[in-house]
C-alpha positions as a printed Julia matrix, in Angstrom:
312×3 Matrix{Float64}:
 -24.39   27.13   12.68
 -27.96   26.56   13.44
 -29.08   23.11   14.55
 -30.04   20.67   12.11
 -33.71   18.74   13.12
 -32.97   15.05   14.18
 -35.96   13.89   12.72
 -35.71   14.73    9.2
 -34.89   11.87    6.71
 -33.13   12.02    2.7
 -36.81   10.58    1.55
 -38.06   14.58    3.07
 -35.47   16.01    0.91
 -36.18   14.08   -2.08
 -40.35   15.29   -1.83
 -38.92   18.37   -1.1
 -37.18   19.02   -4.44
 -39.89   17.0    -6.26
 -42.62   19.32   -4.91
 -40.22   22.34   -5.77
 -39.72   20.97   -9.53
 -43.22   19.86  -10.65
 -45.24   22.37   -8.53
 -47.86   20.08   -7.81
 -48.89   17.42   -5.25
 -50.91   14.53   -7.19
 -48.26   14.45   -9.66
 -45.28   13.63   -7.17
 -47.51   11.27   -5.12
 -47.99    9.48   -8.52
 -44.04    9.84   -9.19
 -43.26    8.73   -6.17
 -46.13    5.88   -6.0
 -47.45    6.89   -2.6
 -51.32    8.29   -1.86
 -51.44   12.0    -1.95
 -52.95   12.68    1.46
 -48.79   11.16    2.39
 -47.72   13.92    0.0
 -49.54   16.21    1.76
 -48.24   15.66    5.56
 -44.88   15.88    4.0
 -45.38   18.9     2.57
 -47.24   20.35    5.92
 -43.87   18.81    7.66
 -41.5    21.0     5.15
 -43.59   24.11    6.17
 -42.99   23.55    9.89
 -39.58   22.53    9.72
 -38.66   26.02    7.18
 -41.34   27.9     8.36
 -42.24   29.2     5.1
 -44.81   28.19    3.01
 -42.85   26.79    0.37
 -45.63   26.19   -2.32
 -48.34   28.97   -2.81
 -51.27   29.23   -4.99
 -50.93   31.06   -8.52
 -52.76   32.21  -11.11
 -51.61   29.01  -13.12
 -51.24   26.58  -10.19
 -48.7    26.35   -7.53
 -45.6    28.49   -7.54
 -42.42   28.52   -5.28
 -42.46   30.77   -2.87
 -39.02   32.75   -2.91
 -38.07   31.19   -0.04
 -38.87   27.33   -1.62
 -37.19   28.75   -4.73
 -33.66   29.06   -3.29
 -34.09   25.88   -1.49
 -34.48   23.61   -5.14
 -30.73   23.97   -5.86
 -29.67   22.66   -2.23
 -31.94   20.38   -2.33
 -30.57   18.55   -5.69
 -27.26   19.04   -4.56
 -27.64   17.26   -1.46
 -29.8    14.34   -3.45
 -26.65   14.19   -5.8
 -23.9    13.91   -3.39
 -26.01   10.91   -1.61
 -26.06    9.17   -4.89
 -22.43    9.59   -5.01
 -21.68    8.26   -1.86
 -23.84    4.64   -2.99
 -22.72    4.34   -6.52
 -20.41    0.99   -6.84
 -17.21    2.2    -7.59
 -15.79    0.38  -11.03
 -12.74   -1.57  -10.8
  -9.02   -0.13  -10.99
  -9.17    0.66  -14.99
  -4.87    0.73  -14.81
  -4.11    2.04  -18.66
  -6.51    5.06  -18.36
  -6.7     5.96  -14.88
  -4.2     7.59  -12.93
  -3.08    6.95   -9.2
   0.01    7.3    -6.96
   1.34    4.62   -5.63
   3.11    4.48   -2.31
   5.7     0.91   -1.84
   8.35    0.86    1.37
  11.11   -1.66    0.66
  14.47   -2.02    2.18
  17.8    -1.54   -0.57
  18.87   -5.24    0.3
  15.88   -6.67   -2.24
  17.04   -8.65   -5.47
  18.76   -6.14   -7.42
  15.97   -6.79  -10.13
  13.1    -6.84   -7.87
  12.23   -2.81   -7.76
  12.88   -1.93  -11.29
  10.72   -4.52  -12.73
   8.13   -3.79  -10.88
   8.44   -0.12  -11.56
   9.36   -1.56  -15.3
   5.42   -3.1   -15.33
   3.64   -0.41  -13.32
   4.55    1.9   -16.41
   3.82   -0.4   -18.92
   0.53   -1.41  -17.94
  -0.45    1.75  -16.38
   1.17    4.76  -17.18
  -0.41    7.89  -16.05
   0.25    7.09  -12.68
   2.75    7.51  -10.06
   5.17    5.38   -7.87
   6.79    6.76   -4.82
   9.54    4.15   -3.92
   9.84    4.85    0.46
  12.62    3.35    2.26
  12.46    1.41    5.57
  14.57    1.94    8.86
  14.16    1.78   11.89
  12.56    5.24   12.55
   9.81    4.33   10.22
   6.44    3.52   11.35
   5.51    1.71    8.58
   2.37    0.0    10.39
   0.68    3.19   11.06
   1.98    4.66    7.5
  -0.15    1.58    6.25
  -2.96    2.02    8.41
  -3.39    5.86    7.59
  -3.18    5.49    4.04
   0.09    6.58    3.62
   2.08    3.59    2.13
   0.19    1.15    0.05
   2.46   -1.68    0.6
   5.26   -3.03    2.2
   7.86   -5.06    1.07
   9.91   -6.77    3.86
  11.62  -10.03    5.03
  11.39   -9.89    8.81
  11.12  -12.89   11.12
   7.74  -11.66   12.84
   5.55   -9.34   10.65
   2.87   -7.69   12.7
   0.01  -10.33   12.82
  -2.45   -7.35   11.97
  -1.54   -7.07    8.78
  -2.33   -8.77    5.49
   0.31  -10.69    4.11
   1.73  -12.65    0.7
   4.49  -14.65    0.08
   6.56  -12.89   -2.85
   9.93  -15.32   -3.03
  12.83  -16.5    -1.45
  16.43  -16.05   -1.98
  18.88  -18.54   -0.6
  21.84  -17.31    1.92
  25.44  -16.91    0.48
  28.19  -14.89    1.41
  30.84  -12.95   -1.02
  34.28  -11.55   -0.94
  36.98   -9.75   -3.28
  38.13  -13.03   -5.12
  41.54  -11.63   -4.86
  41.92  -11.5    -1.35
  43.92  -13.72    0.57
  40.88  -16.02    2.05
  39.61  -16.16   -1.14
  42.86  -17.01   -3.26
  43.17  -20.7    -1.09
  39.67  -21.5    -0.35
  36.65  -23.26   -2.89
  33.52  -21.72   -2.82
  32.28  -24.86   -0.83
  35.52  -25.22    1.43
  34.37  -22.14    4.25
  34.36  -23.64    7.68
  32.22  -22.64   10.23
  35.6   -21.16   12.15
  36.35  -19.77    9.0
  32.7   -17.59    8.95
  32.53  -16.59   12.3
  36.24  -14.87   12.47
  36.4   -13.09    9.12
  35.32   -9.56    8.73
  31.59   -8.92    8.09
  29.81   -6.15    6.98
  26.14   -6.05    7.82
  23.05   -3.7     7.44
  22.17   -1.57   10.07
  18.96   -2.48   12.19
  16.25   -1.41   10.28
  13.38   -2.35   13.68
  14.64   -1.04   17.12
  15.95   -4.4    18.92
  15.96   -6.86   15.77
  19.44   -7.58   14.57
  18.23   -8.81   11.08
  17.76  -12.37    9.61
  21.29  -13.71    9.43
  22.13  -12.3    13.03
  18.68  -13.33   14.37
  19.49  -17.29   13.71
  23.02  -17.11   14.95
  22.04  -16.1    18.17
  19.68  -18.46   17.84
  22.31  -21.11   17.65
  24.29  -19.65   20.45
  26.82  -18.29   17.48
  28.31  -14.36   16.79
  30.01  -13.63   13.77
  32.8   -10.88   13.86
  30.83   -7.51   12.41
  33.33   -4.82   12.01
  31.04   -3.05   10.1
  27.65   -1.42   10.16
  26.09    0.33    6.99
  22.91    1.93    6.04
  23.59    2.18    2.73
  23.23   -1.78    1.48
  23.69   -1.07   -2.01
  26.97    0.32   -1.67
  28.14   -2.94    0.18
  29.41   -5.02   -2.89
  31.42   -1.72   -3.54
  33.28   -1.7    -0.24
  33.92   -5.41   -0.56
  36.25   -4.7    -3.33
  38.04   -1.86   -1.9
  38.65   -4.32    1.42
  38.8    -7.7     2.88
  34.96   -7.39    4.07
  32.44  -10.83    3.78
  28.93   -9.77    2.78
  26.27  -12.55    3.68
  22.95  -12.21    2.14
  20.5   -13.12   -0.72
  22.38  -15.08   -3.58
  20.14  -13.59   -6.42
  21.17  -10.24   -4.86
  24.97  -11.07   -4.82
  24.72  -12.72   -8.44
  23.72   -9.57  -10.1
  26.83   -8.39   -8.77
  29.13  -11.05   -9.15
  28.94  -10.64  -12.86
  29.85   -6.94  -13.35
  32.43   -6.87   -9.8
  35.13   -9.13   -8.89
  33.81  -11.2    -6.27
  33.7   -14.51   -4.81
  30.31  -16.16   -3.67
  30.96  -18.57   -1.1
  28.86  -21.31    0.59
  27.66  -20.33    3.44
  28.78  -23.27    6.25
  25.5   -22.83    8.07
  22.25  -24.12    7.09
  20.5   -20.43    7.25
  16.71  -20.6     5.78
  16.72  -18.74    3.09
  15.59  -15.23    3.32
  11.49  -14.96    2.39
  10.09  -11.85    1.15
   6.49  -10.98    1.41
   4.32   -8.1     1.0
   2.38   -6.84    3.47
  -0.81   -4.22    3.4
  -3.52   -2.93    5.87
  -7.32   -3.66    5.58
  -7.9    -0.09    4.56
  -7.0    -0.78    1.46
  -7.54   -4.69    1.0
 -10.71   -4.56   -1.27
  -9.8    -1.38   -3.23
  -9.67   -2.52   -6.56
  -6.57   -0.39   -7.6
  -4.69   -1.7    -4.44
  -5.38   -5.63   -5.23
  -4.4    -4.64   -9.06
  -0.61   -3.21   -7.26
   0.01   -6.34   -5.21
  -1.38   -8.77   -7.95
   1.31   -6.71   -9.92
   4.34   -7.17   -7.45
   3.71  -10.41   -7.27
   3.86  -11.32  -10.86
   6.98   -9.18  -10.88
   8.79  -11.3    -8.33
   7.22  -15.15   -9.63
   8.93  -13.45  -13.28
  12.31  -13.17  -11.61
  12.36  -16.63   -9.76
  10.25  -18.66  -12.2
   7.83  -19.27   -9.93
């Protein structure tokens, strides 16, 4: 590929086009506003720089030479592409535009949470796509962010990274749950668990979804100098209320989570005899994508979706 001169400027390309289109030297100094004899070094410029003599005399003026002739499309295109590249792009128009959406979010979110966002992404914009991603602990969901490959991310860790923008989406008070037909739960009130009582019975718990973090409710008991008894580790969080009623398994987490299955399983929600803060969800996105119009439109979405669940 031949070397392109360091000293010519989009301003040359623009006279050169103009001079290729109107044939004629006065007219694009007065088109352009500038004196002719400006026109004219320009010109003597584009001559040294193609080494061709671009504009000729003809019997009814100036004519192209064939040379300056198959320069005039090149020339426009590369005039049009600039303009491209400075036009203000219009805000996110969400009914008649089309994007695809990329949101990572862990399985132990409020039942709800997901589907109504999904529910209002394809109401108010439906020619476009969501891909739901999920997050564990071999997923580098800071550099997915940061090369455009996840849009948001919905999380509850202790210690997001501080890089990242962040907003508060809700918060779900701790409980735990039980088959209510079990033995523990037959003789205690939801309110009667001691703290004996919570540490010794069987827990299932989520697996670590970030490589040395142990996840909210195991984070502040060690934090209190506390272990409860986990006989159980599981990927698959949804399918936790399941195994609680095929077992004598505890489940502690979110009570909006556990009361959307409390209704349809039998279970028993307990009080939880530990003063856990309750678990806070947030979304979090890179600056890549913090002034893209579409992008603001998504999180101003997911967070209307989660104030509509929590009456916030």
């Amino acid at each position: 590929m031949a070397k392109l001169p360091s000293h010519i400027d989009l301003h040359l390309i623009r006279i050169l086009y103009m001079l290729l289109s109107e044939k004629n030297v006065s007219r694009v100094a007065m088109k352009l506003n500038q004196p002719q004899p400006s026109i004219s070094a320009s010109l003597r410029k584009l001559r040294e720089l193609t080494g061709d003599p671009l504009l000729v005399r003809g019997s009814r003026g100036m004519v192209p030479t064939e040379h300056g002739e198959s320069l005039l499309k090149p020339a426009k295109r590369i005039l049009d592409e600039t303009e491209r590249l400075f036009i203000q792009k219009l805000p996110f128009a969400p009914r008649d535009e089309a994007r695809t959406f990329h949101i990572a979010a862990p399985d132990y979110l409020d039942t709800l949470f997901l589907p109504t966002v999904v529910e209002r992404i394809r109401r108010e914009s439906p020619k476009s796509r969501v891909v739901i991603h999920g997050v564990g602990r071999d997923v580098d969901f800071a550099r997915l962010l940061s090369d455009g490959e996840l849009d948001i991310v919905v999380a509850n860790w202790d210690e997001p990274p501080a890089h990242l923008h962040l907003s508060k989406l809700f918060q779900d008070p701790i409980a735990c749950a039980m088959r209510a037909d079990c033995a523990f739960a037959r003789r205690t009130a939801p309110d009667a668990m001691t703290l004996e009582d919570y540490l010794s019975l069987p827990h299932v718990a989520p697996s670590h979804t970030l490589p040395g973090y142990h996840g909210v409710i195991d984070a502040f008991l060690e934090k209190q100098g506390l272990q409860r008894n986990v006989v159980l580790e599981s990927a698959y969080f949804g399918q936790m209320p399941y195994m609680l009623i095929r077992s004598d398994l505890v489940l502690t987490t979110g009570r909006q989570f556990l009361r959307f299955y409390e209704s349809s399983l039998p279970l028993k929600v307990f009080n939880v005899p530990l003063k856990f803060p309750p678990m806070r969800f947030y979304q979090l996105w890179h600056d890549r994508s913090h002034h893209a119009s579409e992008h603001r439109w998504l999180r101003e979405l997911v967070g209307a979706a989660a104030k509509s669940l929590t009456g916030g």
